[in-house]
C-alpha positions, 0 to 999 in steps of 0.5 A: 850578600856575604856570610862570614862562616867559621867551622863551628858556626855551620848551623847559624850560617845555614839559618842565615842562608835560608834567610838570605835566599829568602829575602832574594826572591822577595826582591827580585823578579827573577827565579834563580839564584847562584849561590857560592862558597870559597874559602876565606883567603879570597877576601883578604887577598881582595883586602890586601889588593884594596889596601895597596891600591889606596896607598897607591893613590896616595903616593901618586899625589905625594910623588905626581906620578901615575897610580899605574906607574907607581905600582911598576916601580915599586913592584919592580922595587920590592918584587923585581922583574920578569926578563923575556925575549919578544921578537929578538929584544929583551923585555922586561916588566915587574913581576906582579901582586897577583900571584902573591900568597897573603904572607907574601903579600902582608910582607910587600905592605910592610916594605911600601909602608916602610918605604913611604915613610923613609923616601917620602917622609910621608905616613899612609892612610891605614884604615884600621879594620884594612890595614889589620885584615890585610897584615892576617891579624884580624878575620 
C-alpha cells in the first residue's frame, strides 16, 4: 500500500498509516512489518520509466525492431554514447536513462515523442494521468 503525503497534510497521512498497519496485521499471519518513506521524486521517475518503455512497445511494432534495441538507439540518439577502452578495443554503448534527473528525463520524452512523429509519422499512446506525471504537471 502507498500514501501520498504532502507537507501540510502530515496529520490525515498519519491516520492513514495507523489504519493501513492495521488492516496488515489483520491480513496477514505475519508479525512485522517494514514500513518506508522516500521522497516523491522516485515515483515520477518510475513514472517517466513506465512511460518510455510503453512508447518503446509501440515503436518496436511500428519499426520491427527490439524494445531492447530501440531503447540503445534512441538512447545513443538523444543521450549519446559512452566511449572505453576493454582489452585494447574501443567500446562504446549508449548512455543510460537511469541517472537522468526528471527534467532530464521530461526533456528526452519530449525528444522521442517529437521523433515518432517526425520519422515514423506515428502519434504515441499517452495515457493522460502518465504522460502529465512523467512531463512534472500533475503530483
Amino acid at each position: 500500500m502507498k500514501v501520498y503525503v504532502e507537507r501540510d497534510g502530515q496529520e490525515r497521512a498519519l491516520k492513514m498509516a495507523k489504519n493501513m498497519i492495521a488492516s496488515h496485521f489483520n491480513c496477514s499471519k505475519g508479525e512485522k512489518a517494514i514500513l518506508e518513506i522516500f521522497e516523491d521524486r522516485l515515483t515520477r521517475s518510475q513514472k517517466q520509466n513506465k512511460l518510455f518503455w510503453l512508447w518503446l512497445t509501440e515503436i518496436s511494432k511500428e519499426t520491427g525492431h527490439s524494445k531492447d534495441d530501440m531503447a540503445d538507439y534512441l538512447q545513443s540518439t538523444f543521450l549519446g554514447e559512452h566511449e572505453s577502452m576493454v582489452m585494447g578495443k574501443k567500446t562504446t554503448k549508449p548512455i543510460g536513462t537511469s541517472s537522468l534527473k526528471m527534467n532530464e528525463f521530461s526533456e528526452l520524452l519530449e525528444q522521442i515523442n517529437a521523433w515518432a512523429g517526425d520519422m515514423l509519422n506515428m502519434k504515441l499512446p499517452q495515457p493522460i494521468d502518465l504522460y502529465y506525471q512523467s512531463m512534472g504537471i500533475l503530483e
